[in-house]
N, C-alpha and C positions, 0 to 999 in steps of 0.2 A: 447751547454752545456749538453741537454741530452745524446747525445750520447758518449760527453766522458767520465762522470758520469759512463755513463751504460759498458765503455771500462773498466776504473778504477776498479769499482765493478767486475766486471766478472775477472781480475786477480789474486786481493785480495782473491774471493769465492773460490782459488782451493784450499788454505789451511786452509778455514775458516771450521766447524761444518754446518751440515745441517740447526742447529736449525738458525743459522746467516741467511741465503739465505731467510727462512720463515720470519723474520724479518724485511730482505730488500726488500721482495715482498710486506709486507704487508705496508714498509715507505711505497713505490712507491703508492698504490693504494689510500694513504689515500692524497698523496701531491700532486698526477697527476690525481688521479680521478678513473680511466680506470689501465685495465692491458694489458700488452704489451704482451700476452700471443700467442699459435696457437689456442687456444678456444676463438669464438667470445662472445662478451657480449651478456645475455639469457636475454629477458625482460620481465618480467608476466603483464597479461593482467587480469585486473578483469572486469565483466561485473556486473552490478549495475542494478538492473531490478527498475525500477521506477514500484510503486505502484499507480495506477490511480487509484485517491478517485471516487467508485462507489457505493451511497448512498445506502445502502440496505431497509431504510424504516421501520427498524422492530419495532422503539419504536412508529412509528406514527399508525404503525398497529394494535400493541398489546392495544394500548388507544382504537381504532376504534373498537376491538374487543372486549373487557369487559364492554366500559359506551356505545358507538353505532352501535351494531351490527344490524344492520341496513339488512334485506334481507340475511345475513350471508358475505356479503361481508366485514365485516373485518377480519373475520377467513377467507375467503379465501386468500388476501392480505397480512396475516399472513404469511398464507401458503407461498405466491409466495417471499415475504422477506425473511425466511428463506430457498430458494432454490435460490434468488442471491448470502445471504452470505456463502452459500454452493460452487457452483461456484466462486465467489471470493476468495473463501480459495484455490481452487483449481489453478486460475490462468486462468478460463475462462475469459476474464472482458468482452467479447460479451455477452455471455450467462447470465453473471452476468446485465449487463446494458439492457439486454431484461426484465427479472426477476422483476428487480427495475424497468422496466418502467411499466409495470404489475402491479405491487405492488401498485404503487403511483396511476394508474388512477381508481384503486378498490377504495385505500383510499379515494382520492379527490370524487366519486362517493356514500361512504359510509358517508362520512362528510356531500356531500349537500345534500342528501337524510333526514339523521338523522335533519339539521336545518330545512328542509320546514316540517320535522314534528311535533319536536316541535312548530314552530310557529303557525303552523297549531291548535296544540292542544292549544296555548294561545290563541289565536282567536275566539275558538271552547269554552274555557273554560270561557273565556269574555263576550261573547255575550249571552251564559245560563246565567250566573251568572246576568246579565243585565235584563234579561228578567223573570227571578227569583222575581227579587226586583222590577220589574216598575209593 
C-alpha cells in the first residue's frame, strides 16, 4: 500500500506547487513516523551528570565554631567545609568527599571535646559547691 501511495503521489507532484510536496512530506512523517529521505535520522544524546549528595558539613561546623570552639577546631572544620563546598561547586566530588570527611572528624572531635568539658566543669562546679556548704 505504501508504495503505491508513494507511486500515485510522485505523479500527481509534477504538476502540483512545491508548497504541496512540503505538505506531503510532512503528512508522511506525522502518519509513518520516519522519513524516507537519503538523510538518515540524527539522534541527540543528552548526558544528565547525576549529582552525588556530598554532605559538606558547614552548618554543623559553623555551631561548632561560635558556641564550642573547642582547641579552635571548629574554625578549622569550618575551614575544611567550605573547601568541600568549593570543590563540589566545581565538580571534584573526590576532593569534595575528602574535604567533608575532614570536616566531620574535626567536628565530631570538637563536639566530644567541648561535652567532657563541660561535664567536667559540672562536676568540678558540684563537688566546690558541696564542699562550700558541708
Amino acid at each position: 500500500m505504501n508504495n503505491t501511495t508513494q507511486t500515485f503521489f510522485s505523479q500527481a507532484n509534477v504538476s502540483l506547487s512545491p508548497n504541496y510536496e512540503r505538505l506531503q512530506e510532512e503528512h508522511e512523517v506525522s502518519v509513518l513516523g520516519v522519513t524516507h529521505g537519503p538523510v538518515p535520522p540524527t539522534s541527540t544524546v543528552i548526558n544528565i551528570r547525576s549529582d552525588t549528595a556530598v554532605p559538606d558539613h558547614v552548618v554543623w561546623s559553623l555551631f561548632n565554631t561560635i558556641f564550642m570552639n573547642m582547641c579552635c577546631l571548629g574554625f578549622i572544620a569550618f575551614a575544611y567545609s567550605i573547601k568541600s563546598r568549593d570543590r563540589k561547586m566545581v565538580g571534584d566530588v573526590i576532593g569534595a568527599q575528602s574535604y567533608a570527611s575532614t570536616a566531620k572528624c574535626l567536628n565530631i572531635s570538637a563536639l566530644v571535646l567541648s561535652i567532657i568539658l563541660v561535664i567536667s566543669l559540672i562536676f568540678v562546679f558540684v563537688f566546690t559547691s558541696v564542699q562550700l556548704f558541708t
